[in-house]
N, C-alpha and C positions, 0 to 999 in steps of 0.2 A: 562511475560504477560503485560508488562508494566501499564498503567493506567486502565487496568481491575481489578472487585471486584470478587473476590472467588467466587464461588459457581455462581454462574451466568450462565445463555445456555446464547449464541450469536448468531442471525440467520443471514444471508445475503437475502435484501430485493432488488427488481428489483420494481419499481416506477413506477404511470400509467401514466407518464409524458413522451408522445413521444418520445420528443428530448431530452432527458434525457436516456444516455445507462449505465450509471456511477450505480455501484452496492452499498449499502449503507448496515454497519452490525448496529443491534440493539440486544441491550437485550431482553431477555423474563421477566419479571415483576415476579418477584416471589409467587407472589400472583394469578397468572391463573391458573385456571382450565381447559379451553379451552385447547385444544387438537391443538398445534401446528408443524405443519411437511412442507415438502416440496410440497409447490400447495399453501397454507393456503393465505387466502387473510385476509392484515392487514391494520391499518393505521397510518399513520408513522409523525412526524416530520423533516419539511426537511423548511431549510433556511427562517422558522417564520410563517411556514402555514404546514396543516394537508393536507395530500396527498395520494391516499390509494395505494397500490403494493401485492406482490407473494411473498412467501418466495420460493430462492430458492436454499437456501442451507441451510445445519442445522450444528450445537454442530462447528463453525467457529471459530477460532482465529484471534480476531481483530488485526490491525496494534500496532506495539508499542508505548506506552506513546499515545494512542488513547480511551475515555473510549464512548463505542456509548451508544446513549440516547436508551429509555425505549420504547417497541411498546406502541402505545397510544390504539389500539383500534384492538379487534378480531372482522373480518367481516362475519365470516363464512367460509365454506369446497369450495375450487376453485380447480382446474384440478390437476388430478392427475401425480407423476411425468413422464410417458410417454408422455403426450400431453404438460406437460412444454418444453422437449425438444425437444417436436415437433414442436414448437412455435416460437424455434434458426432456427431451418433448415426455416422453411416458408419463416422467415426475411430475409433470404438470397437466397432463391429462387426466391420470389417476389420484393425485393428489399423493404421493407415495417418496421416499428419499432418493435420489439417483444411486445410491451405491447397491441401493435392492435390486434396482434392475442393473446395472453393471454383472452384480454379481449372478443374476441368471444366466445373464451372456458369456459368464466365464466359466471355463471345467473349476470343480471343488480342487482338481490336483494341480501340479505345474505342469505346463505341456514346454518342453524345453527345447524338442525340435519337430519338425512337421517336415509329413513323408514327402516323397515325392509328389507328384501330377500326373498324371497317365499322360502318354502323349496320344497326342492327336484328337484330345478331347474326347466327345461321345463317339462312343461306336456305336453303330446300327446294326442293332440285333437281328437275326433271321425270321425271329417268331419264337413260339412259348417249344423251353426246354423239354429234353426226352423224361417224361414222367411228371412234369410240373400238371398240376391241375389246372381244370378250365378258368377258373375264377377264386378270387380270396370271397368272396358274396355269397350267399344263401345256397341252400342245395342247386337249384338249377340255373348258374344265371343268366339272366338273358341277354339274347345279341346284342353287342353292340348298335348294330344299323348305322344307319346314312348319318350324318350328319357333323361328327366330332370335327371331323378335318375343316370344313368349313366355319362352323361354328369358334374353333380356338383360331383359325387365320384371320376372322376379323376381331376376335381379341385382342389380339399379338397388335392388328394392322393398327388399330385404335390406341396400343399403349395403354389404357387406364384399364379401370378396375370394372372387372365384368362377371356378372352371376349367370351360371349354367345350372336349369332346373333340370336334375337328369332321375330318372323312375330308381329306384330303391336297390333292385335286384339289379340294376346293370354294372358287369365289372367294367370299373373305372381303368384296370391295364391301358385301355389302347389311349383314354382319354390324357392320360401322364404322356405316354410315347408322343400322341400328336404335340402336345405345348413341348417335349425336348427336339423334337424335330422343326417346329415352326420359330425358334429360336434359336438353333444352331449357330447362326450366324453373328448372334449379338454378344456382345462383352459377358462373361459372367458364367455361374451355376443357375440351373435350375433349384426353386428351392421348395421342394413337397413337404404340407405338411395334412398328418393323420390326426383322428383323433387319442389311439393311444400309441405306448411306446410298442406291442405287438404288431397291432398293424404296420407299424413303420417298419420294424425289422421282415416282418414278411413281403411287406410291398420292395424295400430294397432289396431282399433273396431273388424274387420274379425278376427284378429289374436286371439283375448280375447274374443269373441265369440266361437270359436272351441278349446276354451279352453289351452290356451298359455298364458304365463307371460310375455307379454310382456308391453312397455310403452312410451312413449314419455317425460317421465316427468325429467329431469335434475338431479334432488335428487336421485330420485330409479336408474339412471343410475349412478348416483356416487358412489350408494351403491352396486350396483353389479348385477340390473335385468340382466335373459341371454338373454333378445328382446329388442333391444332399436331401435326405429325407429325415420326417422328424415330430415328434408329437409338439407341444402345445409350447415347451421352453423352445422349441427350435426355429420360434419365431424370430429370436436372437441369434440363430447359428452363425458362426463370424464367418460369412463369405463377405471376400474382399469386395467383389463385384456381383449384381445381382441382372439375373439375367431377364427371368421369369420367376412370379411366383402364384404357384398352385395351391389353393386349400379345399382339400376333400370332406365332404359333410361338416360344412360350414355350423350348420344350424347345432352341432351337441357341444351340450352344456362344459362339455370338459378343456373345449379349449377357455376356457376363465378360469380364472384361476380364484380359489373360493375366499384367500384370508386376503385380507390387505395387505399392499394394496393389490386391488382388483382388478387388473388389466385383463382383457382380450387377447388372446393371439390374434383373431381375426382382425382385428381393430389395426394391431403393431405392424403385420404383415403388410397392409393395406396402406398403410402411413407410410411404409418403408421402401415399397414398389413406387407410390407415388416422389418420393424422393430422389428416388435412384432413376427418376424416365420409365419404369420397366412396366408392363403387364401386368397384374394380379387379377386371376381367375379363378373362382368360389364357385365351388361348386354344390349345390343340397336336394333332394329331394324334396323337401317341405320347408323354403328359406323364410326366417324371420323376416317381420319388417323391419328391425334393426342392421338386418344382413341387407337384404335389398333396397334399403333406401340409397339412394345416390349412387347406384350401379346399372348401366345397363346390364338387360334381362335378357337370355335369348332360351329357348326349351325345345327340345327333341319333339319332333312330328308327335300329335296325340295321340295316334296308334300306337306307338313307340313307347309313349309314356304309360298308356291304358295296361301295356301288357306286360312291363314290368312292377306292376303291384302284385298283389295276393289277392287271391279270392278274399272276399272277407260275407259271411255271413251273421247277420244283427238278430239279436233273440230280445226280443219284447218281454221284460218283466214285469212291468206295471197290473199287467192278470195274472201275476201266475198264483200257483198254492201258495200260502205260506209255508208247508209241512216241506214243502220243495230245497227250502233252503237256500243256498248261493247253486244249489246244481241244475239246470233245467234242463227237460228231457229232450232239447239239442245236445245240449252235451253231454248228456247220456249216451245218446247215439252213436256222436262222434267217439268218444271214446272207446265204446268199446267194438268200432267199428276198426280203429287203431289198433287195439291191441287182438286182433283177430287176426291180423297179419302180421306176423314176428321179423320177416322176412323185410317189412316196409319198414319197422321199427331201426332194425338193425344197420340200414342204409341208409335212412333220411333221418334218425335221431327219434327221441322220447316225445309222448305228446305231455309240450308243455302249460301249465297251468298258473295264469299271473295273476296275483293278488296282492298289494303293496299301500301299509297301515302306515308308513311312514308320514310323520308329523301328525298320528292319529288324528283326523278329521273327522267332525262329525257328520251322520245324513240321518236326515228322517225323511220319513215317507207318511202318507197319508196312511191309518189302518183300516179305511172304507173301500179308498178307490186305487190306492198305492201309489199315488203320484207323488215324487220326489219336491218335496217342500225346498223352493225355491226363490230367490232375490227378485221382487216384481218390478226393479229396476235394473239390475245387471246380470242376471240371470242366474249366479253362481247360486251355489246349496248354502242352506241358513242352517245355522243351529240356534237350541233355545237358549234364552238369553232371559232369565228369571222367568216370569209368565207368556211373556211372548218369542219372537223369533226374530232372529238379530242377524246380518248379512256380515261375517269376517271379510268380507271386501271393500265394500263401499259404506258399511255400516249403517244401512238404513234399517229400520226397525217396524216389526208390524205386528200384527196379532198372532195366537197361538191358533191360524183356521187354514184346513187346506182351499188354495186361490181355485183348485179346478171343480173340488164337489162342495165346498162347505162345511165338511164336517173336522170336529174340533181335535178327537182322538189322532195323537199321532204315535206313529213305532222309529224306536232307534236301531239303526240299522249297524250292527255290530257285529265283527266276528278279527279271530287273528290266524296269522298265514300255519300260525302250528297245528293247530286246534282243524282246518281244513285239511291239511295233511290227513288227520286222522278219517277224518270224515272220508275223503277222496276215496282212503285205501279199505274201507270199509262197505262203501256204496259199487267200485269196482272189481272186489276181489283180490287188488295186485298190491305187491308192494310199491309206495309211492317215496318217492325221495323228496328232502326238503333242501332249498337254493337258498339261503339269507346272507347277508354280509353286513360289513360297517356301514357307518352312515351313510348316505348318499356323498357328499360333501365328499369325505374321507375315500370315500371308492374310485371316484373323479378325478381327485388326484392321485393316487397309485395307477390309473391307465394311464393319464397325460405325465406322468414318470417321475409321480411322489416328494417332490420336493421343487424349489426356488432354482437350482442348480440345472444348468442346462446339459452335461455330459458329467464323464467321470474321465478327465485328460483323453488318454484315445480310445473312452470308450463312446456309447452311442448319443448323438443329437436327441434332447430331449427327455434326458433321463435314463437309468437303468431297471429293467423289472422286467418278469412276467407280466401276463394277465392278457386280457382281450375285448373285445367289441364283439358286437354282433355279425361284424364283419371279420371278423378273425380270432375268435378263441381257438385253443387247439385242439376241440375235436369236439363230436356232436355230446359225449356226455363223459364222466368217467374221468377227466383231466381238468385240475386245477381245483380239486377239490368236490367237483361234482358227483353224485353217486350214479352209479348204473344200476339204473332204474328205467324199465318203460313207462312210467309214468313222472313228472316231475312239478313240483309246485313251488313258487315263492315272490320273493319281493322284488324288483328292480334288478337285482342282483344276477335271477335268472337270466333275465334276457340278454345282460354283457358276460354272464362265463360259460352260457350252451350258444354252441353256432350254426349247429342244426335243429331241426323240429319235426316229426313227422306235420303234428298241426298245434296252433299258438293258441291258447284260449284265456281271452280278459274275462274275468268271475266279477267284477265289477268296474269298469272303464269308469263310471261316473265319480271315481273317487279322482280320479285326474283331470275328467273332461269336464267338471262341476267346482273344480275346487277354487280357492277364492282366490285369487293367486292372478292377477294380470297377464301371465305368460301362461295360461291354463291350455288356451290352444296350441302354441308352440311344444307344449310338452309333450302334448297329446299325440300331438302325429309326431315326434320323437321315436316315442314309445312304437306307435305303430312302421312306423320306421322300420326300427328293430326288429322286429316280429315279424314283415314281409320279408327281411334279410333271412332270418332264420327259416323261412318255409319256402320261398322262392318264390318265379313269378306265375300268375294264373295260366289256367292250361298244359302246363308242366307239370307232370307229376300222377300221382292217382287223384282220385276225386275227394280224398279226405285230407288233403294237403292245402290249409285254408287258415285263414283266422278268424278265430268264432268270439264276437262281441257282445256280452251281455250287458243290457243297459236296460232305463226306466227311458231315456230319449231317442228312440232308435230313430227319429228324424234329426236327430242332430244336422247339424250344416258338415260338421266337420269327419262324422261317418259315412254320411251319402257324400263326401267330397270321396273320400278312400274306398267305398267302394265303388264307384264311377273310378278313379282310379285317375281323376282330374281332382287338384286344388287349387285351381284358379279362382272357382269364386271365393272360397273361403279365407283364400289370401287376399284377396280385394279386401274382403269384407273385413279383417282384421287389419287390413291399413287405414280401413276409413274410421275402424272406432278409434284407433292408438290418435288416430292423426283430428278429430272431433274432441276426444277426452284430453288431448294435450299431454300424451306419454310418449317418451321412448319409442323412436327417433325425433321426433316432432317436438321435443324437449329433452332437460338433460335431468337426471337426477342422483342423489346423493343421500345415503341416510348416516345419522350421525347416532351413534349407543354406546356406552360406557356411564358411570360416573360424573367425566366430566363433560360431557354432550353439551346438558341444560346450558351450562357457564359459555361454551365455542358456541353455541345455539345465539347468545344474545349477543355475544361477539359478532359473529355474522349478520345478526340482523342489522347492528350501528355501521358496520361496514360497506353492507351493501343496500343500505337507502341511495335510491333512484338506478339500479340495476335489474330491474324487473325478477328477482329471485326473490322467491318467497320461503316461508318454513311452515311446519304444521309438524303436530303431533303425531308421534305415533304408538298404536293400543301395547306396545310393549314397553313403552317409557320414553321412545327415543325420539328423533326428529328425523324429519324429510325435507329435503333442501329440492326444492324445483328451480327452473332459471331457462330461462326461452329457449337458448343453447349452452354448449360445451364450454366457447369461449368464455362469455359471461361467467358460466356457475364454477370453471378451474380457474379464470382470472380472483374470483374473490375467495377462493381456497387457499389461494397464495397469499392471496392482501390480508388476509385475517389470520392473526397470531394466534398460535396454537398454543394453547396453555400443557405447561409440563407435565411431567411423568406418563404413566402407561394408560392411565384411564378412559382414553378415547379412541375410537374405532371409526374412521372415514371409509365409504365404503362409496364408488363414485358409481352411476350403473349397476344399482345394487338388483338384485337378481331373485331375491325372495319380497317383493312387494305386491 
């Protein structure tokens, strides 16, 4: 034993010091009472300063003639040992330090004792409590119908990881109850996760209303409740045992988390289920190909599906006036066909108005025949690029001539969401409110629950916050900063803090449906997404209860997909380009910016000759790392020394390409 004292336990400690990967043993004090195991978060002495870390190994034998110092300090119950070693795999997935994800998996405070356990596990609730609403989803939502119960039993029966394509407006309630009923019987919690920390606290209200054990709270999930629900950190929630796991609207962007490193919920959850034997069921309305690759698919009867969309009506801009503006006299009509009834106003919410300049992009359009000057290889919108017209996506370059009539003259098509307001409230008479917020980015994370920290000791899975979705703001206007207004316009921002609509109107779709951006269609039906939550499903409602789409493409694939109210082909069809171009899924990607990128750039290249990874350039300075797979492109993330200090930014599945 060399310099060790008899009787002594020795744990091996992992430090919350980033760059710090060196494992450190210490004694346990003989004098604790504290309950110390593998998770336990300590604090430790380490080279003349207190530092806190994870134990992550127990009853160790230190090196010889080595006697390690005393833990200084018991912080409390931190992740259990499934989600420590889940914490190894992430680091090496995302390219990122293990004590960042540690440290999501653990409350910011000490949790020093965890409540009881309800006995008797889940209770089986009677049905929806006296006064609870029909649905947390759009004004009217639609039935359930046939299908959940069978669909989640051969889920469950299969054990692996299965995508349910389920229509927009339908509440997901009974789809949760079926997966805690069809798992009843197996080891574990059910483990729900939302897109933001709103919807999770209201999906657990419903769920503890009809009389279920469930919770959001970090402790009782450490302690073993079988409900734990939770936005994007609560992919890490410490349940000991996992029974099921559900993730609801797979496809938004917020379970990712935007700084480095870059992890997925959806990705950890899926990694975690498969660990654990357990089920993971994903569920989306319009699922990426990076969601449904390597999942069985199953989807609600087409009827089913058709009739949980929204109407949606396409307004052809390519003839209109120019004197017209962004308003055409569809939505002229519509509007003030809306504000003619106050009464409709008052109960299904504002007619709202989306327009979103964010990462100003530019469009031009032809000024002969109006057609939207576009990439005659990839289709996305060009802007001009010195004399001619230059494609931000694919970079190919061509003349300054529109490809449909020939003529040279082109208009920039420019306006900002304030500057409409004014117009809006001037063309209709009414006062119009304006909806804007922080960046995209930054709003992302304040719903998925604003920080790396997965609770606050016993408070909620996933963060603490206000704020909402389209499925669960708190009210159709008026709350969260919203004005009450029958009219409402704005950026992105709209459609996650109103949750009702009388009716949605896009004043330009083509800024997202055209934009350069490889994930252009994913975003798209996001957006539309959103927007069918907000107004509900077709047939429901009055006749003005709709989403009005103004565009120069109104044959789009991806708008005659959403008004057919089927996206099957358009999902084919974006699996055969990703899987043709050799993107995401079908490859793995990584982009490198800072500083010192160039320097890691050539690093990488000497390191991974004969790994099939390549680099290239990218028009903001930086590089892109492509590599067949995952394995390959995080095997040599590893193998290639990262030069010091702060100037480099890894970004694996990066998400603005």
């Amino acid at each position: 034993m060399g310099g060790t004292t008899p009787g002594l336990r020795y744990v091996r400690v992992r430090t919350d010091v980033p760059a710090l990967s060196k494992l450190f043993d210490y004694s346990v004090p003989a004098g604790w009472t504290d309950e110390v195991t593998v998770g336990t978060r300590v604090r430790v002495a380490l080279h003349g300063r207190r530092v806190g870390g994870w134990v992550v190994d127990d009853d160790v034998t230190p090196p010889d003639g080595v006697e390690p110092l005393p833990l200084k300090n018991w912080s409390g119950w931190g992740p259990p040992p499934p989600v420590m070693e889940l914490a190894e795999w992430a680091a090496w997935r995302w390219a990122g330090p293990i004590p960042f994800f540690l440290g999501v998996a653990s409350p910011p405070g000490p949790v020093r004792r965890l409540p009881s356990v309800p006995r008797g596990g889940v209770e089986v609730g009677a049905g929806p409590a006296a006064g609870e609403a029909a649905g947390e989803i759009g004004s009217d939502p639609a039935p359930t119908g046939p299908g959940f119960e069978d669909m989640v039993a051969r889920a469950v029966a299969e054990g692996a990881s299965t995508l349910l394509r389920i229509a927009p407006t339908t509440d997901l309630i009974d789809l949760v109850l079926s997966v805690v009923h069809k798992t009843v019987a197996r080891p574990g919690g059910v483990l729900v996760l939302v897109p933001s920390v709103g919807w999770a606290e209201r999906l657990c209200g419903r769920l503890v209303r009809r009389g279920y054990q469930a919770t959001t709270d970090w402790a009782a999930a450490r302690a073993g409740w079988p409900i734990v629900v939770g936005s994007r950190a609560a992919a890490w929630a410490p349940l000991p045992e996992m029974a099921a796991a559900l993730v609801l609207d797979a496809h938004d962007e917020s379970y990712r988390e935007e700084s480095a490193p870059t992890y997925s919920a959806v990705d950890v959850v899926t990694e975690r289920a498969r660990r654990a034997g357990s089920p993971c069921i994903v569920t989306s309305p319009c699922p990426p190909t990076v969601v449904s690759a390597g999942r069985a698919a199953e989807a609600l009867p087409l009827t089913a599906e058709r009739a949980g969309w929204s109407a949606v009506e396409r307004v052809d801009r390519r003839g209109a006036d120019p004197r017209s503006g962004m308003f055409s006299e569809e939505f002229v009509r519509l509007a003030r066909a809306v504000l003619d009834d106050p009464e409709t106003v008052a109960r299904r919410g504002p007619l709202v108005c989306f327009y979103d300049r964010t990462g100003r992009a530019r469009l031009l359009a032809c000024a002969s025949c109006g057609e939207l000057a576009r990439c005659t290889v990839c289709g996305a919108a060009v802007a001009q690029h010195g004399t001619g017209l230059r494609c931000p996506r694919c970079h190919s370059e061509r003349p300054l001539i529109c490809a449909a009539c020939g003529k040279l003259r082109m208009k920039t098509i420019r306006a900002g969401v304030s500057r409409l307001r004014e117009e809006v409230s001037a063309l209709l008479g009414t006062e119009v409110g304006e909806v804007s917020g922080p960046s995209t980015a930054r709003a992302r994370a304040a719903r998925a629950g604003g920080g790396s920290r997965s609770g606050v000791g016993t408070g909620p899975v996933g963060g603490v916050g206000a704020g909402g979705d389209g499925a669960g703001a708190a009210g159709s206007a008026g709350g969260d900063g919203v004005p009450a207004t029958p009219v409402l316009i704005g950026t992105e921002a709209v459609l996650h803090r109103v949750r009702r609509a009388a009716a949605v109107v896009f004043l330009d779709i083509d800024l997202h449906l055209l934009a350069p951006r490889f994930s252009a269609t994913d975003e798209t039906l996001a957006l539309l997404v959103r927007a069918s939550r907000m107004v509900g499903p077709r047939h429901v409602g009055p006749p003005t209860a709709r989403l009005l789409v103004q565009t120069r493409v109104p044959d789009h694939p991806v708008l005659e997909a959403v008004g057919r109210g089927d996206l099957s082909e358009v999902l084919e069809s974006e699996e055969s380009m990703r899987r043709s171009a050799r993107l995401p899924p079908f490859s793995a990607l990584a982009s490198l910016t800072g500083p010192l990128a160039a320097g890691y750039a050539d690093t990488l290249r000497e390191t991974g000759v004969g790994t099939g990874v390549t680099l290239s350039e990218l028009p903001d300075g930086g590089y892109l790392v492509q590599a067949p797979d995952h394995g390959a492109l995080c095997d040599l993330l590893v193998a290639a020394p990262r030069p010091g200090g702060r100037g480099l930014r890894v970004a694996v599945d990066p998400s603005a390409i």
